[in-house]
PAPA-498767 format. One record per residue (C-alpha): residue in three letters; x, y, z. Coordinates in steps of 0.1 Angstrom, whole numbers, plus 5000, padded with zeros to 4 digits. Layout:
<recs>
alaXYZ ...
</recs>
This chain:
<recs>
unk895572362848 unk893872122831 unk891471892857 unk890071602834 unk892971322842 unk892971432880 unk888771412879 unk889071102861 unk891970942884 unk889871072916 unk886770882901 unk889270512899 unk891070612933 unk887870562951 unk886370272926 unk889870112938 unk889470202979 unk885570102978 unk887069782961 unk889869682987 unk887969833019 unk890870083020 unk889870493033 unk890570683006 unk891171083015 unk890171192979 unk890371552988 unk893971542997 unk894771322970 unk893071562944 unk894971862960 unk898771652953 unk897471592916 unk896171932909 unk899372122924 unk901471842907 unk899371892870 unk899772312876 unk903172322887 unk905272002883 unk904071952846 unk902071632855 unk899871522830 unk898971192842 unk899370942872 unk901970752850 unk904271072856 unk904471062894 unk908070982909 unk909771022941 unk910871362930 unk907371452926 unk906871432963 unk909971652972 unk908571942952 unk904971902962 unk905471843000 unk908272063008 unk908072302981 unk904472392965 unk902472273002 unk904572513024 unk904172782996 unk900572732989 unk898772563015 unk897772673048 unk898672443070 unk899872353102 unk902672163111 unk900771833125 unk898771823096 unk902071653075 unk901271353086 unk897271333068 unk899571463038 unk902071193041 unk899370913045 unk897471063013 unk900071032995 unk901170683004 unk897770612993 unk898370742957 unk901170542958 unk899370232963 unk897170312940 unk899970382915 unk901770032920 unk897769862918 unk896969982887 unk900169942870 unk900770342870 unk904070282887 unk906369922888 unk907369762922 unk911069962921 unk909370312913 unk906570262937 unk909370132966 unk911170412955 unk908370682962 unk907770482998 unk911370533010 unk911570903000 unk907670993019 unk909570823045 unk912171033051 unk909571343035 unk907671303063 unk910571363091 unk910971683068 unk907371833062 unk906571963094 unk909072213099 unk908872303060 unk905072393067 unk906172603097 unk909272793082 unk907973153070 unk911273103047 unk909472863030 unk906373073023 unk904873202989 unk904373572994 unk900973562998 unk900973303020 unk903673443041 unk902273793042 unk898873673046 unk898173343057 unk895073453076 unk893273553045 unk892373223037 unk892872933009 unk890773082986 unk891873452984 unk895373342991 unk895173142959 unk892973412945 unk890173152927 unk889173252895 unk885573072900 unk883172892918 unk885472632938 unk883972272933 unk881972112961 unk884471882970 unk887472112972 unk889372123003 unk888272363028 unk884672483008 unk881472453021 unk878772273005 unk876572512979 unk873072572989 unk870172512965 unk868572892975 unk865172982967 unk864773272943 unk862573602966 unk859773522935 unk859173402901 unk859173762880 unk861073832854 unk862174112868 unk863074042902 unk865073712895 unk867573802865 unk868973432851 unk872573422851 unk874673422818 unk875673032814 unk877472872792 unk876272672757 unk877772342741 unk877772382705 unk874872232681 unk877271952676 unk878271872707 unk874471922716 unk873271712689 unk875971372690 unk874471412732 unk871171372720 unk872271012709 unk873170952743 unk869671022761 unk867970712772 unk864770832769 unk865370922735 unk866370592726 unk863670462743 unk861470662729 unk862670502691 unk862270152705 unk858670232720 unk857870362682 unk859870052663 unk857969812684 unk854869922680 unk855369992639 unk856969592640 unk853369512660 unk851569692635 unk849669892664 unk847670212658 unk846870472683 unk843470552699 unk840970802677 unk841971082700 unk846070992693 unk846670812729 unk848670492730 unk846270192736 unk845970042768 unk847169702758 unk850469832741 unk850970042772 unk850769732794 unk852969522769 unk855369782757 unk859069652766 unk860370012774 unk859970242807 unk857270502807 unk855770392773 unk852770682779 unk855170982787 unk857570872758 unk854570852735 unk853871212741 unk857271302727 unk857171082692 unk856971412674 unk859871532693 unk862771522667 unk866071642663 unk867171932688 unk864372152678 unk862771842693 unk864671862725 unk863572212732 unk859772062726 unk860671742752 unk862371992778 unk859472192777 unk856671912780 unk858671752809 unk858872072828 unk855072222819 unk852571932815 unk850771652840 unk853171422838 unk851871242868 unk855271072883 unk856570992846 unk860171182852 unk861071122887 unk858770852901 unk856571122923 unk853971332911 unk854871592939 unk857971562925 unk856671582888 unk854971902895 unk858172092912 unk860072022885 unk860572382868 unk861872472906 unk864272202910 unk865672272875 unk865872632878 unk867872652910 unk870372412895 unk870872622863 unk871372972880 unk873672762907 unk875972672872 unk877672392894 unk877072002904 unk875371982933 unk876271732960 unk874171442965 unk872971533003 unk871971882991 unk869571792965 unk868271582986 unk867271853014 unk865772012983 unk863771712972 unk862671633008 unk861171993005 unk859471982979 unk857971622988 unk857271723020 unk858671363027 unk861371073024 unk862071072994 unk864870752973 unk866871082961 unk869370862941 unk866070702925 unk864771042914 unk868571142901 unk868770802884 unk865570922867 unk866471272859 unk869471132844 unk867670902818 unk865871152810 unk868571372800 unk868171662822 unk871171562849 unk874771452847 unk875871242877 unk879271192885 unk881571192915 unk880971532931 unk877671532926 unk874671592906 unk874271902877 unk872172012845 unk873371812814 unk874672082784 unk871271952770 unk869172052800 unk870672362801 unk869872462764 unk866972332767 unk865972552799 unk867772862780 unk865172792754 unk861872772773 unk862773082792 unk863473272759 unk860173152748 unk858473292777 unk860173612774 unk862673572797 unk866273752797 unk868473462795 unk872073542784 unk874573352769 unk878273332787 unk880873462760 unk883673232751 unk886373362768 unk889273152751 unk888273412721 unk888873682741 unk892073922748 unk893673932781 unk891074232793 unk888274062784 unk889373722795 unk889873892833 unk886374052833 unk884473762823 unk886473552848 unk885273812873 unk881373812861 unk881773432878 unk881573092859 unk882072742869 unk884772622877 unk885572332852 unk884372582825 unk886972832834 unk889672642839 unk888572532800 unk888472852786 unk891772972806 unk893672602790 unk892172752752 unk893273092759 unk896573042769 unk897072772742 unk896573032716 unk900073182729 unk903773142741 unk904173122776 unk905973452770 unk903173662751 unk900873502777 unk901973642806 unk902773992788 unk899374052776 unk898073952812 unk900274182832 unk899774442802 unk895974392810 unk896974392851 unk898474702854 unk896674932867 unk893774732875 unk891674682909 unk893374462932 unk891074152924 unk891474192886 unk895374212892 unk894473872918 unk893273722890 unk895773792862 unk898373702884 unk897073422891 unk897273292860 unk900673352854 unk902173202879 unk901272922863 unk903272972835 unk906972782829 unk910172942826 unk909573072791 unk907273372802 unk910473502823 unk911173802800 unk907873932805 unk908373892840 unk911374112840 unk910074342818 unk907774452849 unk909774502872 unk909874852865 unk906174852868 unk905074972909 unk902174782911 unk903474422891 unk906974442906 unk906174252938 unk904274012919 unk907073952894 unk909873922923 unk907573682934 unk907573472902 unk910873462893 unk911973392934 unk909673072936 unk911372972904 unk914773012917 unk915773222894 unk917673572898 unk915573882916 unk916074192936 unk914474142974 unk911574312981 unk912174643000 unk910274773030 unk907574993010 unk907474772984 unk906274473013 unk903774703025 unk901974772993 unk901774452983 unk900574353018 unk897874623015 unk897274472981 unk896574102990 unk893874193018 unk892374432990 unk891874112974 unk890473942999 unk887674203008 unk885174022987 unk885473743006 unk885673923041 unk882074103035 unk880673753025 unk881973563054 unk883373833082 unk883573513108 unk885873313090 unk887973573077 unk888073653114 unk889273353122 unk891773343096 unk893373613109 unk893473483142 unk895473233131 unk898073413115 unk897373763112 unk899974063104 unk901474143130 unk900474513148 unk903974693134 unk903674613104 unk899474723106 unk901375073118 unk902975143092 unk900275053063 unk899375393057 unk901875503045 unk901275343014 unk899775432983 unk897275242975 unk893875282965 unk891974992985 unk894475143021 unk891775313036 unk888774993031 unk891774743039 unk892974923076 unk889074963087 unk888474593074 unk891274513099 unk890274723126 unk886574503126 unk888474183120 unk891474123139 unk890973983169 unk893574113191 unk892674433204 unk896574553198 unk895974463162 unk892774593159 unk893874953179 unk896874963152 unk894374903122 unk892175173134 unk894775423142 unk896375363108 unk893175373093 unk892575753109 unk896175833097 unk895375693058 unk891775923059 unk893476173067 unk895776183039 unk892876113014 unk894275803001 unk891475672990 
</recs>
């Protein structure tokens, strides 16, 4: 699950396309290295063959993506893309990358009618299709910004400024060393030395009152020389927590981002982005920034800025707090009295707690860290038995979740996957595993369809009360069909009863909806609840 070489090959994709004037999809691209790192064992571009393509076009898309059939082609052309790319940067020789061209070739005769072939489906995707990309794959976390499908975050403004009212989100610390070698990598730090080097080399002496002289100001070969000055008795990472706090609370007249409107909304601007706990994309800051300017506004100026002074990270998908800026906030609120709590370390965790702090919400990247560290600590096999231990009996989401995770594991967790099948609620789940993997497996039976059918909308329900229109629309693409909807109460599941009257406000098709709502009646009435 790891994402660093896909982020990092996403980041010299386009460098390469902006260099040759060639389109670059980089959202397509990133989906084929992300299913090919999870699932094919793909740990860096260098691994890609022609065989790679098979499994991820006519295997993992139809299985995981929803799709429709004229959408192969985008897929196809992506992928020739990486290809290029591949054979450019020396990733792949002239016969491999020929190789890979022939086979997309004749992949892409193939695709269309793999995407439309329910036989083809993973189970959630062919018992639910209309639930959506993210519930079908059941995310763990806040999807990036750039992922395929998600809408850009909104920088939203907190009802007021009381402690009270406005409860700071747990977030997630670097450790003091990590914290302390990125101090030597903040250019107003370093500035900051050279200002006070040049000025002991010049032999210069401040004002009676402490200022900087006027004439050292004017000469001094650094940035800012006035606002980095002010932080000479800013040391070490004690220090930081002084520097964070002078940047955020004092005149600093246009010093950090070039604006004194700017300079004086500062504490806003930094405090959406840490409860957010994601990067940003560019555009949205900006409508932020022209807010609080009240005007135009050189947005990737006043990033640029933010960035030397430490407080933002800048990279492809947009802009975030640095691990510095977010100690450093953590810190001033704590000295203000504020409840600001620290995100556990869930790699440290067992396979309960692990679930539930994936649940309380985190970033993305820092998940998919702590999920990496967790399962490290284990065999493939122990793994997946300590998650579906943890599973059993869980809400629907938690089991989502768990799930989830395992079917990320290889081959070697297949014992524990058998050792569930006796289990009611895991047993669909496990078929499902071992199925996708080709290995041996009983079919699913007709109750056994319809619980776990009740059981994937369960886990969608989050996302239905958020967003009721798209799920809406989800479902009117491929929806369950109305005899199946009939016979959903029969089932004995917790969620039924919320699951049949979601359906009976969702689907559009008044058949559908009339069977939801009957069934529904049918499930009340039997106090499943």
């Amino acid at each position: 699950m790891s994402i660093e070489w896909v982020n990092r090959a996403i980041d010299d994709l386009r460098a390469w396309g902006r260099a040759r004037g060639v389109e670059v999809d980089a959202d397509e691209v990133r989906l084929l290295c992300d299913y090919a790192s999870d699932y094919l064992g793909v740990n860096e571009l260098a691994d890609f063959a022609p065989s790679t393509f098979d499994d991820l076009l006519l295997s993992i898309y139809p299985r995981k993506v929803i799709a429709p059939p004229e959408s192969a082609p985008e897929s196809i052309a992506a992928a020739g893309t990486l290809v290029d790319y591949l054979e450019s940067s020396g990733a792949a020789g002239a016969d491999r990358a020929r190789a890979m061209r022939a086979r997309l070739s004749e992949i892409a005769e193939e695709m269309p009618a793999a995407l439309a072939d329910p036989a083809n489906f993973g189970m959630a995707k062919s018992l639910f299709s209309s639930i959506g990309p993210e519930s079908l794959e059941q995310d763990i976390a806040i999807p990036s910004a750039d992922a395929p499908g998600s809408e850009l975050p909104e920088i939203e403004e907190a009802p007021c400024d009381c402690p009270a009212c406005t409860p700071l989100p747990a977030v997630r610390l670097a450790s003091a060393g990590e914290l302390e070698a990125a101090l030597g990598e903040v250019a107003l730090l370093a500035d900051r030395d050279r200002l006070l080097a040049w000025l002991g080399d010049r032999g210069s002496t401040p004002t009676a009152k402490g200022a900087l002289r006027a004439k050292d100001a004017a000469a001094a070969p650094v940035p800012e020389p006035r606002l980095l000055w002010a932080l000479a008795g800013h040391q070490g990472l004690g220090g930081w927590a002084s520097t964070v706090a002078y940047l955020v609370e004092h005149d600093t007249a246009g010093a950090v981002t070039g604006l004194p409107e700017l300079d004086d909304a500062l504490y806003d601007l930094l405090d959406r982005l840490y409860r957010l706990q994601a990067r940003v994309p560019d555009e949205v800051v900006a409508d932020h920034v022209f807010e609080l300017a009240d005007a135009d506004v050189d947005v990737e100026a006043v990033l640029d800025r933010l960035a030397w002074c430490g407080l933002v990270e800048r990279r492809h998908d947009g802009a975030g707090l640095s691990p510095l800026a977010v100690w450093g906030l953590r810190e001033l609120y704590l000295a203000h009295g504020r409840d600001a709590p620290e995100a556990p370390d869930l790699a440290v965790a067992d396979a309960v707690g692990l679930i539930e702090g994936l649940l309380d919400g985190m970033p993305t990247e820092a998940a998919e860290h702590d999920i990496e560290r967790w399962l490290a600590g284990r065999t493939p096999e122990r793994a997946a038995a300590e998650l579906l231990a943890a599973a059993t009996g869980a809400p629907a989401v938690a089991r989502g979740i768990a799930v989830t995770i395992v079917d990320h594991l290889g081959a070697a967790a297949e014992p524990a996957l058998r050792a569930v099948l006796g289990d009611e609620e895991l047993r669909p789940h496990a078929i499902h595993w071992l199925t996708s993997r080709g290995m041996p497996a009983p079919p699913l039976t007709q109750d056994e369809l319809l619980w776990v059918s009740v059981d994937m909308l369960a886990l969608a329900m989050p996302a239905a009360r958020e967003d009721p229109e798209i799920f809406a629309e989800n479902m009117a693409a491929s929806g369950p069909p109305a005899h199946l909807i009939e016979e959903m109460w029969r089932v004995d599941h917790p969620d039924v009863v919320e699951v049949l009257e979601l359906l009976g406000r969702s689907l559009p098709g008044s058949g559908e909806a009339k069977a939801a709502r009957k069934a529904a009646f049918k499930a009340r009435s039997r106090a499943i609840r």
